[in-house]
C-alpha positions in Angstrom: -94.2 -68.5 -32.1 -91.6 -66.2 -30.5 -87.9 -67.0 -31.6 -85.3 -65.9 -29.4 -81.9 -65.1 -30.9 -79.6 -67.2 -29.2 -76.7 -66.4 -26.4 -74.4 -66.4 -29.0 -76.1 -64.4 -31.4 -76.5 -61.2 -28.5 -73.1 -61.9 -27.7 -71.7 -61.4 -31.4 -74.4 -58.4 -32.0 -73.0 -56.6 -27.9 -69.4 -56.7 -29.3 -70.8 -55.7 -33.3 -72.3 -52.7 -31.6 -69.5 -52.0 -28.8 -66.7 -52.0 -32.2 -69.1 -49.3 -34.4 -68.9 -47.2 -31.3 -65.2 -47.5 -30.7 -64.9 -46.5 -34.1 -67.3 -44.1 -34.2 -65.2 -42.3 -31.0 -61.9 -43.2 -33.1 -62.9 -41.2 -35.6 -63.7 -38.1 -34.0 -60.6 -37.9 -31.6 -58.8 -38.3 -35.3 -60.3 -35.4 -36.8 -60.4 -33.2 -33.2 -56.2 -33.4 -33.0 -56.0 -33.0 -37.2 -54.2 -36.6 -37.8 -53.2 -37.4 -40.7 -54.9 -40.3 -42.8 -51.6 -42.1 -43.7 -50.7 -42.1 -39.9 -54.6 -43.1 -39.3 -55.0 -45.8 -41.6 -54.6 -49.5 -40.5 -52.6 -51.5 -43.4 -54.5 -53.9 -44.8 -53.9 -57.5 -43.8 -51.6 -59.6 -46.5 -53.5 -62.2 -48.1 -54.0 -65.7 -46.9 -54.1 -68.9 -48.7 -58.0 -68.9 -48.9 -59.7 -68.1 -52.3 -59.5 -64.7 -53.4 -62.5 -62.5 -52.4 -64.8 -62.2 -55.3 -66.4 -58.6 -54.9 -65.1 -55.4 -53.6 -66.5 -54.6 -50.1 -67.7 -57.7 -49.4 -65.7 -59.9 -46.7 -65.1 -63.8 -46.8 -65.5 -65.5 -43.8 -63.1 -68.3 -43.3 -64.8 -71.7 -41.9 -61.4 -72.4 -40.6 -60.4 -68.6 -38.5 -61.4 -68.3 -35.2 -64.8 -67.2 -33.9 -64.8 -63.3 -33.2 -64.5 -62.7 -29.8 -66.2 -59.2 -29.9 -63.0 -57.0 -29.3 -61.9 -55.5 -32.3 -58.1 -54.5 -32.2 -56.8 -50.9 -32.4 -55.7 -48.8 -35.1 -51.6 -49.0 -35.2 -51.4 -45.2 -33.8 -48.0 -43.5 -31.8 -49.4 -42.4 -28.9 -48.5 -38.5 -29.7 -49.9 -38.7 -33.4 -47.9 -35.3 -33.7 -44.7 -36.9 -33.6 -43.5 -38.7 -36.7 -42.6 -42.3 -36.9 -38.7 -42.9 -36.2 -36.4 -43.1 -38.6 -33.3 -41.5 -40.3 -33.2 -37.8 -40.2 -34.5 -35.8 -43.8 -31.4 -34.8 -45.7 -30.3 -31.4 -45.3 -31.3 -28.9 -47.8 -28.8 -28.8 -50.5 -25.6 -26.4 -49.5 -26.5 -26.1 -46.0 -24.2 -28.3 -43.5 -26.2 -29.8 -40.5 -25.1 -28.2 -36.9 -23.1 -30.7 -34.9 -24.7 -32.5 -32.2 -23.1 -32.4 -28.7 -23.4 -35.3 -26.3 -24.0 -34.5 -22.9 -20.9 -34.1 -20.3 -20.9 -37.0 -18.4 -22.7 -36.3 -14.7 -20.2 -35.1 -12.4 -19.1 -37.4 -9.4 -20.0 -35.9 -6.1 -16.7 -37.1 -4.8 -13.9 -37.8 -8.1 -11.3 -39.7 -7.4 -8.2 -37.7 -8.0 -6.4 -40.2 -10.7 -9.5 -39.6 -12.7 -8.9 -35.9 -13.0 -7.1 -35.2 -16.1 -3.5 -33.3 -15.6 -2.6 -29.9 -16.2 -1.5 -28.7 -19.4 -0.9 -25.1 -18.5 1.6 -24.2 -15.3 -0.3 -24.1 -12.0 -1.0 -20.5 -10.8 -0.3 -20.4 -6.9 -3.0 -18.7 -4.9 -0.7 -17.9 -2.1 2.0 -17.7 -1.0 5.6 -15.9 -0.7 7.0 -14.3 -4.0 8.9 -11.0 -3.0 6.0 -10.5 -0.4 3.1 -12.5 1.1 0.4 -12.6 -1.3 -3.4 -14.0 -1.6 -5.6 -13.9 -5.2 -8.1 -15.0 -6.7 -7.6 -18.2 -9.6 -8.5 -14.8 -12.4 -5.6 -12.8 -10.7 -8.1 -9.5 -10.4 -7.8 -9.7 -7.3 -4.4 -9.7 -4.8 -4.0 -8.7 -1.4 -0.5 -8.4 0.6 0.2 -8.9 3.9 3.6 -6.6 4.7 5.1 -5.7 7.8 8.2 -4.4 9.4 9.8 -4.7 12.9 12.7 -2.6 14.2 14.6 -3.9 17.4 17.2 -0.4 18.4 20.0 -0.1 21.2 20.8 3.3 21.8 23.3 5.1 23.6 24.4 8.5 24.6 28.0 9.5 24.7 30.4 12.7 25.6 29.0 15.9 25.7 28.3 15.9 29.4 25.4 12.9 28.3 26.8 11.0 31.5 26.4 14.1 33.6 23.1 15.7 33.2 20.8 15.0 36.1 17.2 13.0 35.2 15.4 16.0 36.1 17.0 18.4 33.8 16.8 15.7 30.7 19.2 13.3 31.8 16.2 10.4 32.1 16.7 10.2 28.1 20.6 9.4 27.9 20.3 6.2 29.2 20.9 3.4 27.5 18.4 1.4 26.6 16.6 -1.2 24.2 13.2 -1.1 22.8 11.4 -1.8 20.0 11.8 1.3 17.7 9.2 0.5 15.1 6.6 -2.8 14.6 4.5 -2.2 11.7 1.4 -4.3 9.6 0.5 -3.2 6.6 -2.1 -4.8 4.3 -2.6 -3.8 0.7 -5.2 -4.7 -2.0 -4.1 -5.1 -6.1 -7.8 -4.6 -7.6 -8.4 -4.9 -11.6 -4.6 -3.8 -12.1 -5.6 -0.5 -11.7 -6.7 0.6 -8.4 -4.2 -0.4 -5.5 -4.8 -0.1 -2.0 -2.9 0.3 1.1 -3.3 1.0 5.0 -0.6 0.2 7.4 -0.5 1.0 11.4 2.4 1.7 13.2 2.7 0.2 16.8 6.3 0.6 19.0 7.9 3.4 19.7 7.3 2.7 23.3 7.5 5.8 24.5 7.5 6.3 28.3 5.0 9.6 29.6 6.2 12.6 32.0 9.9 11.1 31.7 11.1 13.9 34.0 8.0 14.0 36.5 7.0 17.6 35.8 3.8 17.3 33.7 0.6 18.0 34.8 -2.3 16.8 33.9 -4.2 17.7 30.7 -7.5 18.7 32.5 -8.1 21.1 35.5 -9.6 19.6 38.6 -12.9 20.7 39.2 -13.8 24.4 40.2 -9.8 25.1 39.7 -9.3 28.2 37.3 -7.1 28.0 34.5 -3.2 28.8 34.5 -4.0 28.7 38.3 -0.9 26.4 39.7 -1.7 22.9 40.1 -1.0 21.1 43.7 -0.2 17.5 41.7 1.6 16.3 38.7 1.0 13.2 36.3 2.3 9.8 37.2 6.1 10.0 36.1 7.5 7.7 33.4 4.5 6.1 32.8 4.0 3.5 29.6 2.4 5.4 26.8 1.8 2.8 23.8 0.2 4.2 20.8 -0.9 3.1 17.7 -1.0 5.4 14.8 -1.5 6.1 11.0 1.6 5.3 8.9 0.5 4.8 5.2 -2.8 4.4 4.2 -3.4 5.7 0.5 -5.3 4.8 -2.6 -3.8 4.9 -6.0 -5.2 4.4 -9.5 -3.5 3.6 -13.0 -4.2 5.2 -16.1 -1.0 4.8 -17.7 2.3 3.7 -16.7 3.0 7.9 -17.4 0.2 9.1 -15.3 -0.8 7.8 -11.6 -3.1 9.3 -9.1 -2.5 8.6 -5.6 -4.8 9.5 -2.9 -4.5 9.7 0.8 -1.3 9.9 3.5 2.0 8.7 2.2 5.6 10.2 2.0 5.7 13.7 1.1 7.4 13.7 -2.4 10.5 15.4 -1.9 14.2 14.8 -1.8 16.0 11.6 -2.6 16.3 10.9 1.3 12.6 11.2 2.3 11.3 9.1 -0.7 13.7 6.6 0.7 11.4 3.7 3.1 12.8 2.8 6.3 12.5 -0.6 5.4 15.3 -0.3 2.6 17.6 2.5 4.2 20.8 2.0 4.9 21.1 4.0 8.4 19.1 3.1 11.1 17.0 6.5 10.5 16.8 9.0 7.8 20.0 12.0 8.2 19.3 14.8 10.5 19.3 18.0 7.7 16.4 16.1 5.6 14.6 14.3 8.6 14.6 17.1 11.0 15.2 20.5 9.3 14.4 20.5 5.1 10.8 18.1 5.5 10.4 17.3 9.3 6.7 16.0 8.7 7.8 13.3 6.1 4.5 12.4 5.4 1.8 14.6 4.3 -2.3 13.8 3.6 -3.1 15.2 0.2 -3.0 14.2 -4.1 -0.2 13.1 -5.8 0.0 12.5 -9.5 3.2 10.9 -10.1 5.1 8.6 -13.3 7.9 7.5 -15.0 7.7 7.9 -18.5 9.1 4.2 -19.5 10.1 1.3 -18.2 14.1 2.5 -17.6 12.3 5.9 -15.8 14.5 8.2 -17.6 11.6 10.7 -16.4 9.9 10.6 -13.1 7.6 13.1 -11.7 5.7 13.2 -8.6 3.9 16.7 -7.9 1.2 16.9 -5.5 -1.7 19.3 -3.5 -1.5 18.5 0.3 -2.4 19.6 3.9 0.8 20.7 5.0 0.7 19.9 8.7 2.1 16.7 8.6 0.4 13.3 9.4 -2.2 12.1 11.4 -3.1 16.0 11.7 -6.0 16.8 9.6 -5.7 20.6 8.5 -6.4 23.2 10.5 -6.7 25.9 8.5 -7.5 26.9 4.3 -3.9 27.2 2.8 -2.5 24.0 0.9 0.7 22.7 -0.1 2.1 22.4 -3.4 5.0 20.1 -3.2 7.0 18.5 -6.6 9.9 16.2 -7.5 11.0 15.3 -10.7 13.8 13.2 -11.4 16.2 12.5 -14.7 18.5 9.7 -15.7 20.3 10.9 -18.6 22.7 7.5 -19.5 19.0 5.5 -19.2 17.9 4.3 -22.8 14.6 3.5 -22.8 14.7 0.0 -21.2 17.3 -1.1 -18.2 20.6 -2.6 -20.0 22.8 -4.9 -19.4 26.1 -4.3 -18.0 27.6 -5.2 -21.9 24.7 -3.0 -23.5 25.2 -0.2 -21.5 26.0 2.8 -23.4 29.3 4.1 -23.9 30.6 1.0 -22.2 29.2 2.4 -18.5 28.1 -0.3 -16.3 24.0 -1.1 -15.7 24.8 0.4 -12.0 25.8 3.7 -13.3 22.8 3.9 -16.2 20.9 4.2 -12.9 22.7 7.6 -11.5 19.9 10.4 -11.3 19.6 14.4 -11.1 16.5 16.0 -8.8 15.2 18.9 -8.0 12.5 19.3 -5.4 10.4 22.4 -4.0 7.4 22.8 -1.7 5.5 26.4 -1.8 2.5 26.9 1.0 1.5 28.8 4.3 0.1 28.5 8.0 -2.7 31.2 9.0 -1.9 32.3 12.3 -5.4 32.3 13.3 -5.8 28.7 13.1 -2.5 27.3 13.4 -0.6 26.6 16.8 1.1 23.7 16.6 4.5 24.3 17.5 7.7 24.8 14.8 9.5 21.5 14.8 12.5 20.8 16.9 15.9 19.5 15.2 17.1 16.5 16.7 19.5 13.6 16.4 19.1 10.1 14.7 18.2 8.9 19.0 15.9 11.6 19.6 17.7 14.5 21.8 16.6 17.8 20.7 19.9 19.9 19.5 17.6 22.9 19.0 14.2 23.2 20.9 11.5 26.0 19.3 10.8 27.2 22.9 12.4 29.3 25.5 11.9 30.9 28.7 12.2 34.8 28.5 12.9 37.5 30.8 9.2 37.1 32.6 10.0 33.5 32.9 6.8 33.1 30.7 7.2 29.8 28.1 7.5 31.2 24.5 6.4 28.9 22.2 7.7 29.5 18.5 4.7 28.2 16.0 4.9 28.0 12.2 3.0 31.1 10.1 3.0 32.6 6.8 5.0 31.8 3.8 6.5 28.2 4.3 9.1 27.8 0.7 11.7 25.2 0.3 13.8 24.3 -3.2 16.7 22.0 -3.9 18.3 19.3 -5.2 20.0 15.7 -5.4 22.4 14.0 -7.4 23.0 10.2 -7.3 26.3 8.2 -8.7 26.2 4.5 -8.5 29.4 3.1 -10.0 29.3 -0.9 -10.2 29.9 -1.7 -5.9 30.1 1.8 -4.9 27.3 4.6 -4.7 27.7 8.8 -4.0 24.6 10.5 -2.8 24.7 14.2 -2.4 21.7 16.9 -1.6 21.2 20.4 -0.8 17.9 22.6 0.0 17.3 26.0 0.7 14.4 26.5 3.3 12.2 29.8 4.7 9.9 29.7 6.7 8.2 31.9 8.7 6.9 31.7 12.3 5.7 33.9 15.1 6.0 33.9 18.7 3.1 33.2 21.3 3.1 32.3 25.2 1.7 28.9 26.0 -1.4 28.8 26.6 -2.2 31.6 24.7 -1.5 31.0 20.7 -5.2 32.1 19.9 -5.0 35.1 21.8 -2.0 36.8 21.3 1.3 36.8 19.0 4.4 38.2 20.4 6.5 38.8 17.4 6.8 37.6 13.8 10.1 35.5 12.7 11.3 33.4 10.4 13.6 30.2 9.9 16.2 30.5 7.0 19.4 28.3 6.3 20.4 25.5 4.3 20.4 22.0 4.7 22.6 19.3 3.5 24.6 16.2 3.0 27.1 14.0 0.9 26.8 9.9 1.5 29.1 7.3 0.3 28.8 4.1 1.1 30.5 0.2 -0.8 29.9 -3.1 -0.8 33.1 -5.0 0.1 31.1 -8.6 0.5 28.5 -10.4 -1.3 25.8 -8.8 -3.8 25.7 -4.8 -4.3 22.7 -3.2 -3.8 20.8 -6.1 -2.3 18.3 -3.3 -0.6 17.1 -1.9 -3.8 17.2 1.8 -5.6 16.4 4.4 -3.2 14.7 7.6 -3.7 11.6 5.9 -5.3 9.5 4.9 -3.3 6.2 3.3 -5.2 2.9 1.0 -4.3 4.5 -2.4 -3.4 2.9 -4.2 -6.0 4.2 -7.6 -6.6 5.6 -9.2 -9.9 3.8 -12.7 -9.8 4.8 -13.3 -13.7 6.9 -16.1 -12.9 9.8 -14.9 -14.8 12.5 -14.8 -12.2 16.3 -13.6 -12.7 19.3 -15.9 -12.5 19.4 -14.1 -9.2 16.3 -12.6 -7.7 16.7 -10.0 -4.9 15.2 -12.5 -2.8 18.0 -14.4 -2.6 20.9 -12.0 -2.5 22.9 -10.7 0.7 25.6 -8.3 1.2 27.4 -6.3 3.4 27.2 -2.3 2.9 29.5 -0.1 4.9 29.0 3.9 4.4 30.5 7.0 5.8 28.0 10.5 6.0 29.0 14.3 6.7 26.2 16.1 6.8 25.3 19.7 8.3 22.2 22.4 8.7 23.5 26.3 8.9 20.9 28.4 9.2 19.2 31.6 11.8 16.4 31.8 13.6 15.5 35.2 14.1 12.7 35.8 16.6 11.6 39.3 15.4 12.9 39.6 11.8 9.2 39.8 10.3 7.7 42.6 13.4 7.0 42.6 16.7 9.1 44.1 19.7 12.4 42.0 20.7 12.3 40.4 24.5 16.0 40.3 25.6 16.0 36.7 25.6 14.4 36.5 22.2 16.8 35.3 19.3 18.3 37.8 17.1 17.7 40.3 19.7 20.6 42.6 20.7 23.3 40.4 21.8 21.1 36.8 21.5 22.7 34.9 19.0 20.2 33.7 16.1 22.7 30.9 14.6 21.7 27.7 14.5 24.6 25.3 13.8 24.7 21.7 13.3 27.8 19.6 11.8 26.9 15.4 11.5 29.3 12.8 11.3 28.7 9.4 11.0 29.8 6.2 10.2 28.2 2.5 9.9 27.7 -1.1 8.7 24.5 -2.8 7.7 24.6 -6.6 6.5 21.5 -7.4 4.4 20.6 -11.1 4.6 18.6 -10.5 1.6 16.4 -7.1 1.4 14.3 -9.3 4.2 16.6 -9.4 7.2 19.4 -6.9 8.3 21.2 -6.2 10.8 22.8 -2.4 11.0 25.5 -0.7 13.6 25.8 3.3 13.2 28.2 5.4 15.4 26.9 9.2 14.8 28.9 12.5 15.7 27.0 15.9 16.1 29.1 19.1 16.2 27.9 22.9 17.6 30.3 24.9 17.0 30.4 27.9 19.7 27.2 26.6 21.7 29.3 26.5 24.9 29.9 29.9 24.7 26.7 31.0 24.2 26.9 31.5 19.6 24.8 28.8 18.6 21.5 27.9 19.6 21.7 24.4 18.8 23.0 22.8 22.5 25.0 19.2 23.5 23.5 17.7 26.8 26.7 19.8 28.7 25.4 22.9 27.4 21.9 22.1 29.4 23.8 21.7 33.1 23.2 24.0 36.0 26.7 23.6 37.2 28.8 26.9 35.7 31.5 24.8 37.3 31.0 21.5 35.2 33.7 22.1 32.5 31.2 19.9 30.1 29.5 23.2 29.7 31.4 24.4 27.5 31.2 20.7 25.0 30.5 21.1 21.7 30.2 17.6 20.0 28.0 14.7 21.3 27.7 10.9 20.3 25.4 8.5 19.6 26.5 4.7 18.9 23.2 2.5 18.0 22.4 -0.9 16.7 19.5 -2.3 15.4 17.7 -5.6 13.9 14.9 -5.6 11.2 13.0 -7.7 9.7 11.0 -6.4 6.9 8.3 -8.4 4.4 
């Protein structure tokens, strides 16, 4: 008789047999991944109130639990069996100190609302903004860049010396009066890393009006025409000619407050009055024996190493390798420049004083009076250079002495710059509490040579030379308001700004005064056509009977009010004396000395006048 187990029975024996292969498959996973037994084994169940069991091994079923249902729980495993159960933290080893644990910041709020953010402890640093200048930086402050500029508004006018009387086609088209804008300048400099510093700066205005007398031809030939052949046309008279030019534009680097290196075009360093900037002078332009006779080019392209040897400059230098023909005018031939200035205070201690500290009871004003000396040592090779010697003229522009001259041919001599080109001197400054003295004095020679337009390449007439001395004593007061609101003059340094913070009682931003100054100034020297070789034309200076004196006596007087070192507003009345240039001893001239009519007694004038005004605004 077949028994067959019942429905039950298979169902009990499916899940016996389905739980010995879970187990089986438990097992192996446990000893695949390395678990350890503690963490493997299932704690054993807490006894129940049934009779204990009465053999090891053996299991008591209970008539009263459940039936099994054939699923046979789990072993109590973490999922990752590699990770340890939670807990507290093991103690640190003994003498070690746990790290600290930091929380997370908090996630930040794409748009925080601004009571939430905390206030400042430290001061705010302004990014921008107007502190002695218009500056921009970056929140470090390695980084600054200033916007400067400078705009010069002149009126200008031409008195006595047979001004009124010369015709427009003999130069009288100059003498007018008239207003224009003398100077608009932007400059934009760069404060990198506190070292390096920056600067390039354009100068626009001038406004100078083309062919002013209507007898200039034009710069080309037309075509077929040969050259010097006569031209049947002229260029459009008084015509506008803007330009746009060069002014500064220099790179300088900071090793040591002792030792700077500055690279580029800037002002030549020599002479008190040529280191002065427009922007802070007190006459509407620089005096005529500096400006026009001792360094006519002002600036120069070259190297300058320059310092002050502490913060009071008790010793400045400024010595430098340039070009030597001026700005804008790369060189044209292989000879440079070697041009110095060096500068002592002897009442400076060290660091400025105080008016009570100042030594020997002296005031702060006069621990800032100064001794120079300044030279410049270089030469032109006449087979490259033929740009022509510059003129001398006034503070308006009118040539006093022109470096051409028609000789006995009628053939335009043009008198160009060669050979040895030397030039020494020096300057003394006094500043004595309201009041200032400025006084200088140079020595130049420099030779020249003689060649007829059109032909400096090919042919040199005669060698001369320029030799005389230039000079001039200023004085100047400040009846009303604050003394020396436009700063020190005669050092003229990168405009870095002073963003520190630390302001004075009174800072020069805020201070005004009126300045009033008187000038005599004068250049004596010869030029001498023929005094290095070469044959004498009878209308050549220093020949026979030609005069070769070239006298100049200035005279001047004038006010500037300084609404800060910002804003001014300046009226100069200027007097220029040749002695003997009616009668044919000086070849400096006066507008009389330039008329066709022997008649006209202004030919015989000697003095000529200038009365101008102008209105700045510098930043």
């Amino acid at each position: 008789m077949l028994h067959r187990k019942s429905r039950d029975t298979k169902r009990l024996e499916g899940g016996l047999r389905g739980s010995i292969a879970k187990a089986v498959l438990s097992g192996a996973l446990a000893c695949v991944f390395s678990v350890p037994p503690a963490l493997a084994q299932v704690p054993p169940a807490p006894p129940g109130p049934g009779p204990k069991p009465a053999g090891e091994g053996k299991t008591q079923v209970d008539p009263a639990a459940p039936k099994p249902t054939g699923i046979v729980p789990r072993p109590l495993v973490r999922p990752n069996a590699l990770i340890p159960p939670p807990g507290p933290p093991p103690p640190p080893p003994a003498g070690k100190t746990p790290p600290a644990i930091t929380p997370p910041p908090a996630p930040v709020q794409p748009f925080p609302i601004e009571v939430d953010v905390p206030t400042r402890t430290e001061p705010r640093m302004a990014l921008a903004g107007f502190q002695g200048g218009i500056f921009l930086r970056d929140p470090s402050d390695d980084i600054r860049v200033y916007v400067r500029g400078r705009l010069h508004l002149d009126f200008h006018s031409f008195l006595g010396g047979g001004a009124a009387d010369l015709p427009a086609e003999e130069g009288g088209a100059l003498l007018a009066p008239r207003f224009f804008a003398r100077r608009a300048r932007i400059e934009l400099a760069a404060d990198l890393f506190r070292r390096w510093f920056a600067l390039v700066g354009v100068d626009f205005g001038g406004q100078p009006i083309t062919n002013p007398m209507g007898d200039v031809q034009p710069p080309t030939l037309p075509p077929g025409q040969a050259p010097l052949q006569a031209w049947t046309r002229f260029a459009p008279p008084q015509s506008v000619g803007p330009a746009a030019q060069l002014a500064n534009v220099y790179i300088d680097y900071t090793l040591l407050r002792q030792f700077h290196v500055m690279l580029g075009q800037h002002q030549a360093p020599f002479s008190l009055e040529n280191r002065t900037g427009n922007d802070q002078h007190p006459w509407m332009e620089r005096v005529l024996p500096i400006r026009a006779f001792v360094q006519p080019n002002g600036k120069e392209i070259g190297m300058t190493i320059w310092g002050d040897i502490n913060e009071a400059q008790t010793l400045s230098y400024e010595l430098g390798l340039f070009v030597g023909d001026g700005p804008n005018r790369p060189q044209v031939d292989s000879y440079p420049d070697f041009i110095g200035r060096i500068v002592v205070r002897p009442f400076a201690r060290g660091t400025p004083v105080a008016k009570e500290d100042a030594p020997s009871g002296l005031s702060k004003s006069f621990s800032r009076a100064h001794i120079g000396v300044s030279m410049q040592r270089g030469a032109r090779d006449p087979a490259f250079v033929a740009y022509d010697y510059p003129a001398i003229t006034t503070a308006q522009g009118f040539a006093l002495w022109d470096p051409r001259y028609l000789d006995t041919r009628g053939r335009l001599m043009r008198v160009l710059p060669s050979g040895a080109q030397n030039r020494i001197g020096g300057e003394l400054r006094v500043p004595i509490d309201r009041y200032e003295l400025r006084a200088e004095a140079y020595w130049v020679d420099n030779g020249t040579r003689e060649a007829i337009d059109g032909l400096a390449f090919e042919h040199t007439a005669r060698l001369g030379n320029v030799e005389g001395v230039g000079w001039y004593v200023h004085a100047s007061a400040w009846p009303i308001g604050d003394a020396f609101v436009n700063g020190e003059p005669g050092f003229s340094r990168p405009p870095r700004l002073d963003l520190s913070g630390a302001t004075p009682k009174k800072s020069y931003d805020d201070r005004r005064g009126l300045e009033v100054m008187a000038i005599v100034a004068g250049v004596q020297a010869r030029y001498d056509g023929a005094a290095r070789g070469g044959d004498y034309d009878a209308a050549t200076p220093g020949a026979p009977g030609r005069t070769s004196k070239i006298s100049v006596v200035q005279l001047g007087l004038g006010a500037t009010y300084w609404h800060t070192r910002f804003v001014r507003v300046s009226v100069n009345w200027l007097a220029y004396h040749t002695p003997g240039s009616g009668a044919g001893e000086n070849l400096a001239l006066v507008p009389g000395n330039l008329l066709g009519d022997a008649e006209n007694p202004a030919r015989s004038a000697a003095w000529m006048h200038e009365l101008g005004a102008r209105a700045a605004v510098n930043f």
